[in-house]
C-alpha positions as CSV (number, residue, x, y, z in Angstrom):
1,X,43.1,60.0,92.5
2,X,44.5,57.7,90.0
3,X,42.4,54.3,89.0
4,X,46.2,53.2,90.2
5,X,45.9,54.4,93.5
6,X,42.1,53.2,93.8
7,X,43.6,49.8,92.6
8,X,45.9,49.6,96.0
9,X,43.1,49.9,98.2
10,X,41.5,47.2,97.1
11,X,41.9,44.3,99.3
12,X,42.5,40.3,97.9
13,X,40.6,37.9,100.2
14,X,42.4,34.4,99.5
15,X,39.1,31.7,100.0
16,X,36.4,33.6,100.0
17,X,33.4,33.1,99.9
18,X,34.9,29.1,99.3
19,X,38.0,27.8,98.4
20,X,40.2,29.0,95.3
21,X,38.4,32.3,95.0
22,X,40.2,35.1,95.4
23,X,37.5,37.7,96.5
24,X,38.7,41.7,95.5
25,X,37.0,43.6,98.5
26,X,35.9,47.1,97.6
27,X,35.2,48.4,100.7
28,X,38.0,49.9,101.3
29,X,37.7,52.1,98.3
30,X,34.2,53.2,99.5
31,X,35.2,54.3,102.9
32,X,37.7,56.5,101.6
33,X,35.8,59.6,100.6
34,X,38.2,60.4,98.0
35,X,39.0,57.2,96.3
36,X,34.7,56.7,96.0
37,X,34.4,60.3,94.5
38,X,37.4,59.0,92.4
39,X,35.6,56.5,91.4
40,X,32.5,58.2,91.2
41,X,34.4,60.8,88.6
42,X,36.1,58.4,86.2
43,X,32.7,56.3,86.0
44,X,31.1,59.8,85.0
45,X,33.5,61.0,82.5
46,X,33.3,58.1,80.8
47,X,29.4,58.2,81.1
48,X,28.8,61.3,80.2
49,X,29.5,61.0,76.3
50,X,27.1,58.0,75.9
51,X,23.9,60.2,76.1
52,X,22.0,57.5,78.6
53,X,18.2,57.8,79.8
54,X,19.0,56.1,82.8
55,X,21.4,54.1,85.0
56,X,21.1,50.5,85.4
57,X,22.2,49.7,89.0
58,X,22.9,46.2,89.7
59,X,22.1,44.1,93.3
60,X,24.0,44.9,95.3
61,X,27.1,46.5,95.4
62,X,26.5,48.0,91.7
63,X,23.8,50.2,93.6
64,X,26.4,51.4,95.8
65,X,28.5,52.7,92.1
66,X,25.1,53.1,90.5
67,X,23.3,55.7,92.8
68,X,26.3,58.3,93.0
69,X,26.9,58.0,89.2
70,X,23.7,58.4,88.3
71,X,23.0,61.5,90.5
72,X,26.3,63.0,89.1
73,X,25.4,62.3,85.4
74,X,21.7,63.4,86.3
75,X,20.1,60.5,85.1
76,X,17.4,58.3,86.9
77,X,18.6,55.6,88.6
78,X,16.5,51.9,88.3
79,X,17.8,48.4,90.1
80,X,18.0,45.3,89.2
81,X,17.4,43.2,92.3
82,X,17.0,39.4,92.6
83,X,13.4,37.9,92.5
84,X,11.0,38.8,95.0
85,X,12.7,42.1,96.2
86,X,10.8,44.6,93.9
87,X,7.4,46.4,95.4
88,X,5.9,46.6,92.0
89,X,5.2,45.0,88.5
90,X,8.4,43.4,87.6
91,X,10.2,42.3,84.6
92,X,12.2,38.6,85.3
93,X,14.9,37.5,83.5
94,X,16.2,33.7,84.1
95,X,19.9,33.5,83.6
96,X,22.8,30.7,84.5
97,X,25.5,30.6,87.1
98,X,28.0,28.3,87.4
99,X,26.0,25.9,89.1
100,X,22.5,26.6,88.0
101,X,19.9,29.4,87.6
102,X,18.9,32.5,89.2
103,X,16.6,35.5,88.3
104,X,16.7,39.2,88.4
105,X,14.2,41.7,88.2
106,X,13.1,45.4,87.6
107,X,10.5,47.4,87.8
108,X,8.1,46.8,84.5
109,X,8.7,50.8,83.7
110,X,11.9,50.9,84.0
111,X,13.2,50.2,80.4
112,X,10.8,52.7,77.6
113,X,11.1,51.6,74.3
114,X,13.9,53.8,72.3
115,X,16.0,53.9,75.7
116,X,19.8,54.1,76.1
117,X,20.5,52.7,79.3
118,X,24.4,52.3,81.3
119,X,24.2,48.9,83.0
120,X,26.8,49.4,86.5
121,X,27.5,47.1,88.9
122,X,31.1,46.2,91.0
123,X,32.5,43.9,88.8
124,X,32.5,41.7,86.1
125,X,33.5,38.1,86.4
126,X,31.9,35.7,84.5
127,X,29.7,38.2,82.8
128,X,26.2,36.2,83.3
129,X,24.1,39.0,85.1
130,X,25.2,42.0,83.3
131,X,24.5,39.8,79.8
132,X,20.7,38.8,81.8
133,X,20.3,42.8,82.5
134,X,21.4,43.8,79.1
135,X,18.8,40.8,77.4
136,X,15.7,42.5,79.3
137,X,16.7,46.0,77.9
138,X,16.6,44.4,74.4
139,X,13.3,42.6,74.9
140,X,12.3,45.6,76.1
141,X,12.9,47.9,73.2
142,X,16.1,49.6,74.7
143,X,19.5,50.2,73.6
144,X,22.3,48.9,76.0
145,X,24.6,52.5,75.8
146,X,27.6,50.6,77.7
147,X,28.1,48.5,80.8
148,X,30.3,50.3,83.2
149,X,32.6,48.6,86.2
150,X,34.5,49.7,88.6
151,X,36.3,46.1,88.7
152,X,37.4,43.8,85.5
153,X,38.3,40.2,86.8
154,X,39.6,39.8,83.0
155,X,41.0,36.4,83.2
156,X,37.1,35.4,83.6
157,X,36.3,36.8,79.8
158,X,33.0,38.3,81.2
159,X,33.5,41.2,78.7
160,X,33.2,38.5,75.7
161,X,29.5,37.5,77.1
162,X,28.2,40.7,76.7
163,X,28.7,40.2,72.9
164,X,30.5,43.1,71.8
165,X,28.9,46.0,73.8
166,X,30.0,49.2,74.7
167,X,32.6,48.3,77.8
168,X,34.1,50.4,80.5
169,X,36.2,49.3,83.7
170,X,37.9,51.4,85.9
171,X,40.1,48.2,87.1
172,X,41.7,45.2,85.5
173,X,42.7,41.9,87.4
C-alpha cells in the first residue's frame, strides 16, 4: 500500500480537541491491517539503514508506531511517557507547549552512552516533545539516529525544532 493510499484513510476532524484545530485521526489507518503493516514497512525501510540500538516510542500513539517497528527492525523498544507513569528510576525532561510546560520521562537505562536511538511517535506538529526526547538522548550520551513519523503537519515547522536531525515522515499535511 502506497503512503498515498494510507494518506486517504486518514480522517480530518474540524474542532478538535478545541476550536480551529483540525485533528488528522489515525485510527482508521490502524484498523486496517494492511494500511498499519503499510505503515509498519515504510517506517522499517527507512529504519533499517540508520543502524539504531533502540526505538524511542513516544506517549501515546507513537507506542502504537513504535512497538511494531521496533519488533520488525529487531531492536528494543523504550517509552517516553509523561511524568509519573514510569515504574522505575526515570530520567525527566521539562519542555514548553503552547501554553506552558509539561515533562516526559524514561526509564534512567534506557539511553547507554554511545547509543543511536530512532525517536517515533504519530506526528509532528509543533515539534516540542520529539526536540525534549531528542535533548535527554544528548544529555545522556546518545546519538539521535533520526526521528521517524508516520504524520508531518508541515505548515507547523516542527521539523525546524529538531535542529537539523535526521527526519523521516511517511505523511505530509
Amino acid at each position: 500500500m502506497s503512503p498515498l493510499e494510507i494518506k486517504s484513510l486518514i480522517v480530518g476532524v474540524p474542532d478538535f480537541p478545541k476550536p480551529g484545530i483540525a485533528f488528522k485521526d489515525i485510527t482508521p489507518v490502524l484498523a486496517d491491517p494492511v494500511a498499519f503493516k503499510a505503515v509498519t514497512e515504510h517506517l522499517a525501510q527507512h529504519a533499517a539503514r540508520l543502524e539504531c540500538d533502540a526505538v524511542l516510542a513516544i506517549e501515546s500513539r507513537g507506542f502504537i508506531i513504535g512497538a511494531p517497528l521496533a519488533q520488525r527492525l529487531g531492536l528494543p523498544l523504550h517509552l517516553v511517557r509523561k511524568r509519573g507513569k514510569l515504574p522505575r528510576a526515570a530520567i525527566t525532561v521539562r519542555y514548553e507547549l503552547e501554553y506552558g510546560f509539561d515533562h516526559l520521562e524514561m526509564h534512567s537505562d534506557a539511553i547507554r552512552r554511545g547509543g543511536r536511538y530512532l525517536i517515533v511517535d504519530d506526528v509532528i506538529a509543533t515539534g516540542g516533545t520529539a526536540a525534549a526526547v531528542a535533548s535527554v538522548v544528548a544529555q545522556q550520551g546518545g546519538t539521535v539516529a533520526a526521528c521517524s513519523f508516520l504524520v508531518e503537519l508541515k505548515f507547523l515547522a516542527g521539523r525546524e525544532k529538531l535542529g537539523g536531525l535526521p527526519f523521516f515522515s511517511l505523511i505530509t499535511y
